[in-house]
C-alpha positions as MATLAB code, in Angstrom:
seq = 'XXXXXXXXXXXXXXXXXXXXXXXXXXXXXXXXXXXXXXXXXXXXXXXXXXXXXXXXXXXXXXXXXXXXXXXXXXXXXXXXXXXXXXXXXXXXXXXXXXXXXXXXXXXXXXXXXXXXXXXXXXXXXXXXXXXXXXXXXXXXXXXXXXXXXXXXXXXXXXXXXXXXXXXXXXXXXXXXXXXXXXXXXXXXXXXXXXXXXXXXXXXXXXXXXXXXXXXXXXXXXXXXXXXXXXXXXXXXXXXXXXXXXXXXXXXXXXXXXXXXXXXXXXXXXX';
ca = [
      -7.482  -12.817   -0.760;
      -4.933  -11.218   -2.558;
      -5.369   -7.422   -3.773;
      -7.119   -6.188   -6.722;
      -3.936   -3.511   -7.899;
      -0.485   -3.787   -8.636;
       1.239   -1.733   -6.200;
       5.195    0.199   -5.904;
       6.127   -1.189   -2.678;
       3.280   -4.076   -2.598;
       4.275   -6.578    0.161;
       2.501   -9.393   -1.328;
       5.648  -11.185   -1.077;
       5.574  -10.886    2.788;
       2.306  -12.170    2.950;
       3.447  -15.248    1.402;
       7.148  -15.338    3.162;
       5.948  -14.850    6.275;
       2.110  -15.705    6.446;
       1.326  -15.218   10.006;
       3.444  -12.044   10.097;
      -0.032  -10.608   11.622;
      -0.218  -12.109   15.088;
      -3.789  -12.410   16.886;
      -4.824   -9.029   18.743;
      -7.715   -7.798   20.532;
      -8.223   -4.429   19.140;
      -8.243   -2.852   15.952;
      -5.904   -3.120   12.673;
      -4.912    0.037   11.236;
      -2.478    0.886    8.369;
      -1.763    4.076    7.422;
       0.082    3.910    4.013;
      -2.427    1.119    2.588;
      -1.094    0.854   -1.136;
      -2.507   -2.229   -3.008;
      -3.331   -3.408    0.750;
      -1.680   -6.927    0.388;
      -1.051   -7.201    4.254;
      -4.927   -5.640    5.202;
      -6.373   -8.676    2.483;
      -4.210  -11.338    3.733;
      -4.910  -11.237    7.511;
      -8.905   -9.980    6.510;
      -9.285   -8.034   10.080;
     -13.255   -7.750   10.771;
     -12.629   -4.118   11.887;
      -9.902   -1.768   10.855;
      -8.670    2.053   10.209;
      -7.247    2.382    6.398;
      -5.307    5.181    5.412;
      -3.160    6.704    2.780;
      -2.333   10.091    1.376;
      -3.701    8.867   -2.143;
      -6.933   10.760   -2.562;
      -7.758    8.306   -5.619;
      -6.537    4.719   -4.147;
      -9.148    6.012   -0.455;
     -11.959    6.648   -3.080;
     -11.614    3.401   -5.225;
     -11.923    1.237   -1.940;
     -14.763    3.447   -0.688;
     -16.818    2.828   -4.529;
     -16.061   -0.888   -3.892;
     -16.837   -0.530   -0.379;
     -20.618    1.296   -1.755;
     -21.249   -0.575   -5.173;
     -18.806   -2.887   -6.268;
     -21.351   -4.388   -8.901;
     -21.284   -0.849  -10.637;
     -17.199   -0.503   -9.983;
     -16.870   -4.247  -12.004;
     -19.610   -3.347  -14.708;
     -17.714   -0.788  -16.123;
     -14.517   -1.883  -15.834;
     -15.803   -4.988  -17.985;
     -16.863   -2.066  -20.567;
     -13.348   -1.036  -20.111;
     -11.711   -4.395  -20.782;
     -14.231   -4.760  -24.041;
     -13.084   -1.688  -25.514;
      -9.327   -1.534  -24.160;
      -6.987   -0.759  -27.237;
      -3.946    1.719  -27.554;
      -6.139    4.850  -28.331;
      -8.755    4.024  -25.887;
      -6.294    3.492  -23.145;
      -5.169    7.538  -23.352;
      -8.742    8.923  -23.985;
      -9.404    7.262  -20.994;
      -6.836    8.557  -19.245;
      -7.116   12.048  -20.070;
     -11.064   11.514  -18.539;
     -11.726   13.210  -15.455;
     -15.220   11.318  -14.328;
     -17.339   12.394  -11.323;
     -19.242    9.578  -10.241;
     -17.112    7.588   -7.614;
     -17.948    4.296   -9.340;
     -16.798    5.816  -12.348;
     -13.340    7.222  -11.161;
     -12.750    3.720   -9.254;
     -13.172    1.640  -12.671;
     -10.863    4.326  -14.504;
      -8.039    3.971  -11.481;
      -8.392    0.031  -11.934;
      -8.122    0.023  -15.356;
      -5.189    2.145  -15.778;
      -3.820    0.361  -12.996;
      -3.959   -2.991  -14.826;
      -3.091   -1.913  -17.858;
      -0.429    0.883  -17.595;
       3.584    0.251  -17.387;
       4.134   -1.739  -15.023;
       1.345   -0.954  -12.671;
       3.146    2.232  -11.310;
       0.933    5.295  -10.279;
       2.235    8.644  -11.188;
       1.224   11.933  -11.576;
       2.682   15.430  -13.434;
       2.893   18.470  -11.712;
      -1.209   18.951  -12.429;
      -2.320   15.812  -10.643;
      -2.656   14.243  -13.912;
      -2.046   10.534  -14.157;
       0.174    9.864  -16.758;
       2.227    6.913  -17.075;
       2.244    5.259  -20.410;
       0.433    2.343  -21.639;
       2.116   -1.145  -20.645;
       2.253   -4.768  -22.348;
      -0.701   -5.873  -20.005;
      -4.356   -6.381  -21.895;
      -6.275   -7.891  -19.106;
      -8.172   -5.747  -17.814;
     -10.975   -7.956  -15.329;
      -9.029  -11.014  -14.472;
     -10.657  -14.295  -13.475;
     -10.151  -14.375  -10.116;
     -11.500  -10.820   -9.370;
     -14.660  -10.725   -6.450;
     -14.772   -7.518   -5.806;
     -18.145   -8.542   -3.646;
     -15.311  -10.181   -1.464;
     -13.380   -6.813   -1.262;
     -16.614   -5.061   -0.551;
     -17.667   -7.245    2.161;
     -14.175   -7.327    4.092;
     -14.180   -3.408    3.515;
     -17.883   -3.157    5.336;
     -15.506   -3.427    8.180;
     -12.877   -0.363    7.431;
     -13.052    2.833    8.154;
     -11.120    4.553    4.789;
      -9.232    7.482    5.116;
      -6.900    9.981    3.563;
      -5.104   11.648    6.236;
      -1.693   12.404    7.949;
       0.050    8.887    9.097;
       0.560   10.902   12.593;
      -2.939   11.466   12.548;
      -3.990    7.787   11.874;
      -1.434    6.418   14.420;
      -2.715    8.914   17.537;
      -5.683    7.191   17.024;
      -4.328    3.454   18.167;
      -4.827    2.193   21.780;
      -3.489   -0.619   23.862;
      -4.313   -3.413   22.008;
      -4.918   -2.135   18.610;
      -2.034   -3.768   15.755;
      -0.110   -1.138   12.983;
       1.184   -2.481   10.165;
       3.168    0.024    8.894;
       4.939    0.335    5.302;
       6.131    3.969    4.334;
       7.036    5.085    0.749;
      11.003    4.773    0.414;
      13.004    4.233   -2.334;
      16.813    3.565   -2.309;
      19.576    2.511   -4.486;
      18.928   -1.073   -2.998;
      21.897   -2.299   -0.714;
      23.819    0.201   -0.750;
      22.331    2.626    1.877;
      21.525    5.831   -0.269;
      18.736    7.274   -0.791;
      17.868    8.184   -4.578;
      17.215   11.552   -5.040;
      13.475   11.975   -5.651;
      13.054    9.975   -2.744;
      12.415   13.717   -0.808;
       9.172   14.033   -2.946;
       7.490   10.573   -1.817;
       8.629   10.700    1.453;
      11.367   12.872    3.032;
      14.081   12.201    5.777;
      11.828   14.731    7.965;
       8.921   12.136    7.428;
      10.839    9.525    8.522;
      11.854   10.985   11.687;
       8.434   11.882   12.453;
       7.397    8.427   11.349;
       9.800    6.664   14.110;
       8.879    9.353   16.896;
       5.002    8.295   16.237;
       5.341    4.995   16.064;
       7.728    5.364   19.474;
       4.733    7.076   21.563;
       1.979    4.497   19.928;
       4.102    1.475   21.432;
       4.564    3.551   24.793;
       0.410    3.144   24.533;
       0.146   -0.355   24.340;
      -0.581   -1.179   20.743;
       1.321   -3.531   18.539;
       3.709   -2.255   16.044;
       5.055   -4.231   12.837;
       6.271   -2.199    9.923;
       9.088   -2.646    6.836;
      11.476    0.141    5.683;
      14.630    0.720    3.720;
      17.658   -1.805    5.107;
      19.428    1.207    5.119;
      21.851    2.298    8.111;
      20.141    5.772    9.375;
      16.522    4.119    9.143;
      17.652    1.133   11.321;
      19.381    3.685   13.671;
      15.662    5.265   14.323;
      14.510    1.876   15.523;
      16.876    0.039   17.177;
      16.554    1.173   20.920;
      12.494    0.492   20.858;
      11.938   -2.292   18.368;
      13.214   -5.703   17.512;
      15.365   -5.225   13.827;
      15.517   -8.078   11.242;
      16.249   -8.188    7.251;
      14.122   -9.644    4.770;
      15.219  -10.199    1.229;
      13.046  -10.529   -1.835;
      13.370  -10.201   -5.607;
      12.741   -6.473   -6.699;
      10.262   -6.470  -10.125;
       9.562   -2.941  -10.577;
      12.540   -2.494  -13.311;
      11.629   -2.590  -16.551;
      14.766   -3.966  -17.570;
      15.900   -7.578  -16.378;
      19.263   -6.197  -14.873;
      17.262   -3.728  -12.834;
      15.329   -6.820  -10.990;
      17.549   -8.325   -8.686;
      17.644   -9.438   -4.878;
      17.234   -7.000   -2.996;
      17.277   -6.341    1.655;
      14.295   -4.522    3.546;
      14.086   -3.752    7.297;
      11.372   -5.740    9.485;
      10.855   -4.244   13.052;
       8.071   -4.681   15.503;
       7.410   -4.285   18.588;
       5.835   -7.553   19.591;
       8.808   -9.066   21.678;
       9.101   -6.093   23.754;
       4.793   -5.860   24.658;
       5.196   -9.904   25.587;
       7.570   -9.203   28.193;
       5.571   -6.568   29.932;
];
């Protein structure tokens, strides 16, 4: 299965790079920064914790999760009527039926620039419209995604909150927000608002006491020297490369290094 949004960050890529990243485990899967949840659809765990701090992304997944027939009937209504003009009435909507908000965030997801979620000082979405026009696409079953989510427990929470929960046995994936100039170990500067250096830390020291538990750790970061510094004493490091597309501009999209580090090595041997 592959997700239903375009995701900043999306590990898609991974999935297909490395697709038994996800090793067998007894217990639960939880991830607390879901996203466009490429890694939760790609291993399809029968029970599992989902998190993020995205009120909207936790209550699109829950109206799929409830009544994905009603989610996919109006977003064909939006892919009949999709134009320029209907695109920003749209967005300027504020519906409050769940169904109703989930086809709006799916819509504007598939057919805004470059399927990046943003929002102004108000909470208002606005990023501008993009090249895409497809709004349902062929392969969509969102019955699929509302079957596999009958097993998920969706939440918007804390990431310490969601990791206190794990036990020996459970599996984290984890994949923070981080943005750096890639490959040259800086941090841009509106990196603090998506996810400061004070996250981070906290982050690592979580993630530290969950292993101490017993459950299985595998997450991706920034290949950047003072992230890798956090992990190195409790977790085994690698580097994965893959092409960055978020740019808009072809020189922006280039190869760029992320972190890998897990925890798996060091449970085996105890």
């Amino acid at each position: 299965m592959k997700p239903f949004l375009k995701w900043a960050g999306g590990k898609r890529w991974l999935t297909q790079q490395q697709p038994k990243i996800i090793p067998p485990h007894k217990g639960l899967y939880i991830e607390p920064f879901l996203g466009g949840g490429a890694m939760f659809f790609h291993f399809k765990p029968s029970s599992a914790i989902l998190c993020d701090s995205n009120a909207q992304l936790i209550e699109c997944y829950q109206a799929i999760k409830d009544d994905w027939d009603t989610v996919f009937q109006l977003l064909k209504q939006h892919h009949r009527k999709h134009s320029n003009d209907y695109y920003y009435r749209i967005r300027s909507t504020f519906p409050r039926n769940l169904q109703a908000k989930a086809a709006k965030f799916i819509y504007l997801n598939r057919t805004c620039w470059n399927g990046l979620y943003r929002v102004n000082k108000m909470g208002q979405f606005n990023v501008p419209i993009g090249t895409k026009s497809s709004v349902v696409f062929k392969d969509d079953d969102f019955e699929k995604v509302s079957k596999l989510l009958k097993g998920a427990d969706l939440r918007v929470a804390d990431f310490e909150e969601v990791i206190s929960l794990s036990t020996e046995g459970d599996l984290i994936y984890i994949d923070p927000p981080y943005t750096v100039r890639h490959n040259n170990n800086s941090f841009i500067k509106y990196n603090e608002v998506l996810f400061s250096w004070l996250d981070q830390e906290r982050l690592a020291k979580t993630l530290v006491g969950a292993s101490e538990r017993g459950t299985l750790i595998i997450g991706s970061n920034a290949y950047q020297d003072s992230v890798k510094a956090l992990y190195k004493d409790s977790f085994t490091l690698s580097r994965l490369s893959r092409q960055s597309v978020i740019s808009g501009k072809r020189k922006g999209r280039s190869v760029v290094d992320e972190l890998l580090f897990s925890n798996l090595s060091y449970r085996a041997a105890l």
